[in-house]
C-alpha positions as CSV (number, residue, x, y, z in Angstrom):
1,X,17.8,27.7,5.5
2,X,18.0,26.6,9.4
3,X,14.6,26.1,9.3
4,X,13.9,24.6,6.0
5,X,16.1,21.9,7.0
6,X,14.4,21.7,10.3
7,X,11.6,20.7,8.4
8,X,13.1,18.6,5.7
9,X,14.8,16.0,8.7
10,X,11.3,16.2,10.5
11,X,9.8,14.9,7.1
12,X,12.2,11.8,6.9
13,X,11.9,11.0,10.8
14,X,8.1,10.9,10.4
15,X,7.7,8.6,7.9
16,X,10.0,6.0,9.6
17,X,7.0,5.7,12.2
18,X,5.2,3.0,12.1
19,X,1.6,4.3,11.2
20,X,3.0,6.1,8.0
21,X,5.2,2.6,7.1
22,X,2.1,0.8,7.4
23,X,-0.2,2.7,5.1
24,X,2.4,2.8,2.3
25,X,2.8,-0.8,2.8
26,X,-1.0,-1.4,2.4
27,X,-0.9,0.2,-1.1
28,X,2.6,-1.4,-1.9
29,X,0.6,-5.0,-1.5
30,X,-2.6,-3.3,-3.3
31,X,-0.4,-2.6,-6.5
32,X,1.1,-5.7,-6.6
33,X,-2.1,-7.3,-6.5
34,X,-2.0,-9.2,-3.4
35,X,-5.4,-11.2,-2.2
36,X,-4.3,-9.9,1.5
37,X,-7.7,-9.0,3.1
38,X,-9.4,-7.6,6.3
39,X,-12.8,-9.3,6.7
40,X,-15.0,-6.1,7.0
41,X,-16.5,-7.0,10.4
42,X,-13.5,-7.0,11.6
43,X,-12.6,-3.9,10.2
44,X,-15.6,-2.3,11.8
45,X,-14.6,-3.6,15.0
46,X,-11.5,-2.0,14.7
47,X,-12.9,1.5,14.2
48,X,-15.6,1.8,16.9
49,X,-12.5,0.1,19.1
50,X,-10.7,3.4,17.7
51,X,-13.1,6.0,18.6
52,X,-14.1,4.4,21.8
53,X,-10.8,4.9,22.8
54,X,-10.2,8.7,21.3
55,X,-13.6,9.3,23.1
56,X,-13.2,7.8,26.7
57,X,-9.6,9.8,26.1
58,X,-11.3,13.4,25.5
59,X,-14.0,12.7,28.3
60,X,-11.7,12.0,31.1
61,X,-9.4,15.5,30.1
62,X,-12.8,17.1,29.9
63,X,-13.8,16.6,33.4
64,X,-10.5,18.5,34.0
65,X,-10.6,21.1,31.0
66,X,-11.4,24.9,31.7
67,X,-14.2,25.4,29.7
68,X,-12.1,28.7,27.6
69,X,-9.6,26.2,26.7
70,X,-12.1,24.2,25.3
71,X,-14.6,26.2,24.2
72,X,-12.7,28.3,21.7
73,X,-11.4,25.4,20.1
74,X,-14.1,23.7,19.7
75,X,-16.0,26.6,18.0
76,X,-12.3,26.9,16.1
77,X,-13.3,23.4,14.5
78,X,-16.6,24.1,13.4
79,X,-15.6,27.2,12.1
80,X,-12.8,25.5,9.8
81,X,-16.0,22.8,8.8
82,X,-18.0,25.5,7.4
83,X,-15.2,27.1,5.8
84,X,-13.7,24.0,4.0
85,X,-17.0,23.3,2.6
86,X,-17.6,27.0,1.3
87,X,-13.9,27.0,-0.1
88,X,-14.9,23.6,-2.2
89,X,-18.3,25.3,-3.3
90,X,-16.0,28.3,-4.4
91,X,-13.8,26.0,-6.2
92,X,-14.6,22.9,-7.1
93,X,-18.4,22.7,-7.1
94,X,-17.7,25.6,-10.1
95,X,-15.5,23.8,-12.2
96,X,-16.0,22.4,-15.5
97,X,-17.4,19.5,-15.9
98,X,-18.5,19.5,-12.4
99,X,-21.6,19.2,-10.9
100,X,-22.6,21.6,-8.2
101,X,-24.1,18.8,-6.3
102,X,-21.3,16.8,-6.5
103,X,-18.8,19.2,-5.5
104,X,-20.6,20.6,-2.4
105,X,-20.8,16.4,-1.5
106,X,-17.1,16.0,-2.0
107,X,-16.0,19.3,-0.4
108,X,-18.5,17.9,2.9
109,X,-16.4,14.7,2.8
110,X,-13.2,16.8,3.1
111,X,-14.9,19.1,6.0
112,X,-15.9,16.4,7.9
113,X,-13.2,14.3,9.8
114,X,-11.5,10.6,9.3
115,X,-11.8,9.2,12.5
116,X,-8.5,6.9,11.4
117,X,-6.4,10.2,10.3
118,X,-7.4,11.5,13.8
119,X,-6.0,8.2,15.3
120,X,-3.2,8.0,13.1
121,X,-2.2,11.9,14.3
122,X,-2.3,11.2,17.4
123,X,0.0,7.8,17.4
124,X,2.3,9.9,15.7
125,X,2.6,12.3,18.3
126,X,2.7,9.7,20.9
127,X,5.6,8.2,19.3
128,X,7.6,11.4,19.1
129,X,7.0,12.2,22.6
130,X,5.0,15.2,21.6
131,X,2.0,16.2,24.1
132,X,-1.5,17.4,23.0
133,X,-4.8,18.6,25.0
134,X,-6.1,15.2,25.7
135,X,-9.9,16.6,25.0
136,X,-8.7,16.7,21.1
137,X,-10.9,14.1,20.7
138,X,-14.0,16.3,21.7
139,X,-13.1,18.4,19.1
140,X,-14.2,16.0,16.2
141,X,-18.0,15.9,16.4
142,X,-17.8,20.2,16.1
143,X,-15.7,19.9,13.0
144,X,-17.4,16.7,11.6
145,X,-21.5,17.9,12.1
146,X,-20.7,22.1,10.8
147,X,-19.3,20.6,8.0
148,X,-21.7,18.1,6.5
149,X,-25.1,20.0,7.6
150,X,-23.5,23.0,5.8
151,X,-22.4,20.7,2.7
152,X,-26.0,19.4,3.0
153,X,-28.2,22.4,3.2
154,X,-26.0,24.3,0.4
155,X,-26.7,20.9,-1.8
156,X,-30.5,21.0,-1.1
157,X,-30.5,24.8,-1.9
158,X,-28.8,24.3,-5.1
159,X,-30.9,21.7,-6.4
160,X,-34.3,24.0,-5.2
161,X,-32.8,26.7,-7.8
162,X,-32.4,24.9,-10.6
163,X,-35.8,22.6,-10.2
164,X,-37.1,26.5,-9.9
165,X,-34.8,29.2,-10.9
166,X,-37.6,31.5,-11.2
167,X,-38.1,31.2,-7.7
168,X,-36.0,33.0,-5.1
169,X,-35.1,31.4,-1.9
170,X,-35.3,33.8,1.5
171,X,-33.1,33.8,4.2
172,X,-34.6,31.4,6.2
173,X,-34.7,28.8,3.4
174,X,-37.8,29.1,2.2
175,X,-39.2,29.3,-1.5
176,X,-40.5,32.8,-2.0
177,X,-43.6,33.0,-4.3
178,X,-44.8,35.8,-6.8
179,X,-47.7,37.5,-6.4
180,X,-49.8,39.3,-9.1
181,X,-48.0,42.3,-8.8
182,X,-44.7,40.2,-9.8
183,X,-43.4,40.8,-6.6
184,X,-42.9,37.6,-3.9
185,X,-45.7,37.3,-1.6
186,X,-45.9,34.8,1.1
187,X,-43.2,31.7,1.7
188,X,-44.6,28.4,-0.4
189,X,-43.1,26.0,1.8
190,X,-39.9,25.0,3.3
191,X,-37.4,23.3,0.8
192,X,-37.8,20.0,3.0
193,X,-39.4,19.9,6.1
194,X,-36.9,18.9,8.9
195,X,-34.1,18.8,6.7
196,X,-31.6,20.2,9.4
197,X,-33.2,17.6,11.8
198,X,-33.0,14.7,9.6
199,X,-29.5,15.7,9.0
200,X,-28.1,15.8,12.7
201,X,-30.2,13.2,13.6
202,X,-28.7,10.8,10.9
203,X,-25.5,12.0,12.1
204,X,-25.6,11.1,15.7
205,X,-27.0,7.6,14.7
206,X,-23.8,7.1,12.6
207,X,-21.3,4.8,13.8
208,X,-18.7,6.2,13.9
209,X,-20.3,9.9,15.7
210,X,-22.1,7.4,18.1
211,X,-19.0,5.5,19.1
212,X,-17.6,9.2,19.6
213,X,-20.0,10.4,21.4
214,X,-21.0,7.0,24.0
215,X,-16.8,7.0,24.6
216,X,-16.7,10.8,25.3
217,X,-19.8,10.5,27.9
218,X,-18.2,7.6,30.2
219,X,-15.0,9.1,30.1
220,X,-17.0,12.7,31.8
221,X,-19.9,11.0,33.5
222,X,-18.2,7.5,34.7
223,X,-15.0,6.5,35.9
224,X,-13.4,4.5,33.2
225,X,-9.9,4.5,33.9
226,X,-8.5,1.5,34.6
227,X,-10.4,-0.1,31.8
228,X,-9.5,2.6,29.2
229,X,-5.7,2.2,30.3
230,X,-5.3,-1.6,31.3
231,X,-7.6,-2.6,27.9
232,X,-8.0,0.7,24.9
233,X,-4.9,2.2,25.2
234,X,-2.7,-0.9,25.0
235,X,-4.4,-2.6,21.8
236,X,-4.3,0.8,20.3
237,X,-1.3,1.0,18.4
238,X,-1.6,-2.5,17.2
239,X,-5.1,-2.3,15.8
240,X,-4.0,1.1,14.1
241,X,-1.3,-0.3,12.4
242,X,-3.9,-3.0,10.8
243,X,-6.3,-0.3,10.3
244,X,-3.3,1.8,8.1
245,X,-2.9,-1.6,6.2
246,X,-6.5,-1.4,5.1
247,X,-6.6,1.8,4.1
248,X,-3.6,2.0,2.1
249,X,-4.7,-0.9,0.2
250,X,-8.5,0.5,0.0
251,X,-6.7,4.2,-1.2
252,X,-4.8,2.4,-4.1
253,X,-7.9,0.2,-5.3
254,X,-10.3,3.7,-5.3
255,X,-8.0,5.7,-7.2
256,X,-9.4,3.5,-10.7
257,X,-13.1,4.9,-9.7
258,X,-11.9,8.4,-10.3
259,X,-11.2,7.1,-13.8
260,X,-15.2,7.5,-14.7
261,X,-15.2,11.3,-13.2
262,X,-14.1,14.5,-13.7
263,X,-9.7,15.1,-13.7
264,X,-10.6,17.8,-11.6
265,X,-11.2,15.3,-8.7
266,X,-7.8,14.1,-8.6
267,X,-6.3,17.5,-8.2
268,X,-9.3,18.8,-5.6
269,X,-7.9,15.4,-3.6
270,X,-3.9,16.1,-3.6
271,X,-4.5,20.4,-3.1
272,X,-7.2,20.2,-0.4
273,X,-6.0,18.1,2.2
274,X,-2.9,20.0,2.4
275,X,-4.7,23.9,2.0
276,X,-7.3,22.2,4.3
277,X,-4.5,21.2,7.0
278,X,-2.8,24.8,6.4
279,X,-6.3,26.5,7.2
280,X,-6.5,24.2,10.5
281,X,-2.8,25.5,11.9
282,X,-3.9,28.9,11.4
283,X,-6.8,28.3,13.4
284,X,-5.4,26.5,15.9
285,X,-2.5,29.0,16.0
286,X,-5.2,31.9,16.7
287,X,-6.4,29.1,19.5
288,X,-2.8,28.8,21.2
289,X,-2.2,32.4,21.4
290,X,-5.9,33.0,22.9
291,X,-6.2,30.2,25.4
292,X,-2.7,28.3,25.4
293,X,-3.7,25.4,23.5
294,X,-0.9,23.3,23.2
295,X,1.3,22.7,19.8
296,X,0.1,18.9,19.6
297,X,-3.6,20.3,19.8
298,X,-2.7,22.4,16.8
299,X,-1.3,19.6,14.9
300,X,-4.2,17.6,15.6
301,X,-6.2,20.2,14.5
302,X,-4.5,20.3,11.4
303,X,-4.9,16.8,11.1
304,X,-8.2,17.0,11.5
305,X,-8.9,19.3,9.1
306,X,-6.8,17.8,6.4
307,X,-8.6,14.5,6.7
308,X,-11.9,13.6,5.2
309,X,-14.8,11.7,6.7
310,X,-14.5,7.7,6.0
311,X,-17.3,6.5,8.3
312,X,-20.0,9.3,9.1
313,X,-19.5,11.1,6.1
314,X,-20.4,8.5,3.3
315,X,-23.5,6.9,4.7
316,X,-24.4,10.3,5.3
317,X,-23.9,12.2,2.7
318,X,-25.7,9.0,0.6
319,X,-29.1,9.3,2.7
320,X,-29.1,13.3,2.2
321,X,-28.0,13.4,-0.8
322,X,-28.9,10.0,-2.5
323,X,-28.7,12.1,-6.2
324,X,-24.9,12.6,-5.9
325,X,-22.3,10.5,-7.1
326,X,-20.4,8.5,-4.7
327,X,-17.7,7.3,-7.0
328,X,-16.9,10.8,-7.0
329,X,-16.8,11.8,-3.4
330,X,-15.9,8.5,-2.2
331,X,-13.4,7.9,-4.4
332,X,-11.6,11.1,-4.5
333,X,-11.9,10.9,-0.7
334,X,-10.3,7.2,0.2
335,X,-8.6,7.0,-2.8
336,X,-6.3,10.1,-2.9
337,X,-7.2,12.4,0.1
338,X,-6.8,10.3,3.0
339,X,-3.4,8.8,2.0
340,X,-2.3,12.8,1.5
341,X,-3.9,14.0,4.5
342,X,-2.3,11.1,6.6
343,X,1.4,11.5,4.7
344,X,1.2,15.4,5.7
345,X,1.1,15.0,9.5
346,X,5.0,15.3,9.5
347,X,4.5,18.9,7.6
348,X,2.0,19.9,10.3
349,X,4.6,18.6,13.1
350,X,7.7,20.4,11.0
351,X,5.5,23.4,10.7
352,X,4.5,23.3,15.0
353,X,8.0,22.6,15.6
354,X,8.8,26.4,13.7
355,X,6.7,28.5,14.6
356,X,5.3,27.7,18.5
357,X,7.9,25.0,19.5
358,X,7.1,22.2,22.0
């Protein structure tokens, strides 16, 4: 009873922070149909602000990180990428009324990471007094890339057995093809050349990975303190809380696209961020108990794995996987994920609270 209650107040006290106050303000002015805007330039500019900062914030702790510590969460991450995207081809990808391609696009979306849930995670945090590992940033690119090259290749491997479901795929990818005997002779061809490489590569040129990644490199190669704490950190919480505006507004205005697709959508969108974000504690459980990692670096982890891509993802998946229906994975993503993913941080800082304490 002690510590359902422990978690019940937890609850309550989170969502009197700021971040959470502003994103269900942003879709308390979407419903009532207020012409508030963001121009979307400026928008943009708060994002790669965003992840400049998470970045130059995981490169400075790396240059002091043992490489254990980080090393086994970081393959933690891309392990619960791959598995979030093998859980939706399990279950949504198979349900009725569903089509494989368009599950195995959404459930990439939901392995890959929001680079605002991140944020809004770790404002949270901040405002609770609550440390983390300050290389959780560094974390994001592991989950983020497993995640959507798996989505991607499992999509492209799909649609290469139903354009030729006579034809059985081998190991390595490639179509297999008979010979006269009936048996499969020698590989006919890849199913698209490069495809791996097209897909990082598109990746890394993203916006939001590339912010990521420049960020994360000054903070280890460069010495970018003093700008990073007299300039980033202070406009952080301010931009965030405009950032929370626009998404809450953006989440309520996407839910009427999930009107033309299947209802299983909206349920995939309210059960995955929170079985997603469950999947993430256990891992990052596993990772405190191996290497120490901190109970804030478990929640963020959480976080992380409860969220769904809002900037690499899309663009991506659309290039990759241009047959797929966006108002699908977009909309079940913006519209109903990332509001649930970003309104369960206070279960995953109830849940740290329990069971490792701070």
């Amino acid at each position: 009873m002690d510590t359902l209650f422990t978690i019940l107040s937890t609850l309550v006290d989170q969502f009197q922070k700021p971040t959470l106050a502003f994103l269900i303000a942003g879709m308390l002015l979407a419903a009532l149909g207020s012409k508030f805007e963001v121009p979307d330039p400026v928008y943009k500019f708060i994002v790669i602000l965003l992840l400049l900062k998470v970045g130059m914030g995981a490169g400075i702790s790396v240059r002091e990180a043992n490489f254990v510590e980080l090393f086994v969460p970081a393959i933690g991450a891309a392990i619960v990428g791959i598995m979030i995207v093998f859980l939706g081809s399990w279950t949504l990808a198979r349900w009725r009324g569903v089509s494989q391609i368009d599950g195995l696009a959404t459930a990439g979306l939901f392995g890959a990471v929001s680079a605002s849930t991140l944020a809004a995670g770790m404002a949270i945090l901040d405002d609770g007094g609550i440390p983390y590992d300050g290389f959780i940033g560094a974390l994001y690119p592991f989950m983020d890339i497993a995640a959507l090259v798996t989505a991607i290749v499992m999509a492209k491997l799909s649609a290469a057995r139903r354009t030729a479901p006579d034809v059985p795929v081998n190991a390595d990818g490639t179509l297999a093809r008979f010979g006269a005997a009936g048996r499969p002779s020698a590989p006919a061809g890849t199913i698209e050349p490069g495809l791996l490489r097209g897909i990082l590569v598109d990746t890394f040129r993203s916006p939001a990975i590339s912010a990521l990644l420049v960020g994360l490199a000054l903070g280890i190669l460069a010495e970018p303190d003093s700008v990073y704490r007299s300039f980033y950190e202070p406009l952080f919480r301010g931009l965030l809380s405009i950032l929370m505006l626009i998404m809450g507004m953006e989440a309520w205005l996407r839910i009427a696209e999930l009107r033309k697709v299947a209802h299983a959508y909206i349920l995939y969108g309210i059960a995955a961020p929170i079985l997603h974000g469950l999947l993430g504690f256990g891992v990052g459980y596993i990772a405190h108990e191996l290497t120490g990692f901190s109970a804030g670096g478990v929640v963020l982890l959480s976080v992380m794995a409860a969220s769904s891509s809002d900037i690499s993802g899309p663009p991506t998946l659309r290039g990759a996987l241009p047959e797929a229906n966006s108002s699908a994975y977009v909309g079940t993503s913006t519209g109903i994920g990332t509001p649930v993913a970003i309104l369960s941080i206070p279960m995953f800082i109830a849940l740290a609270e329990v069971f490792i304490g701070w």
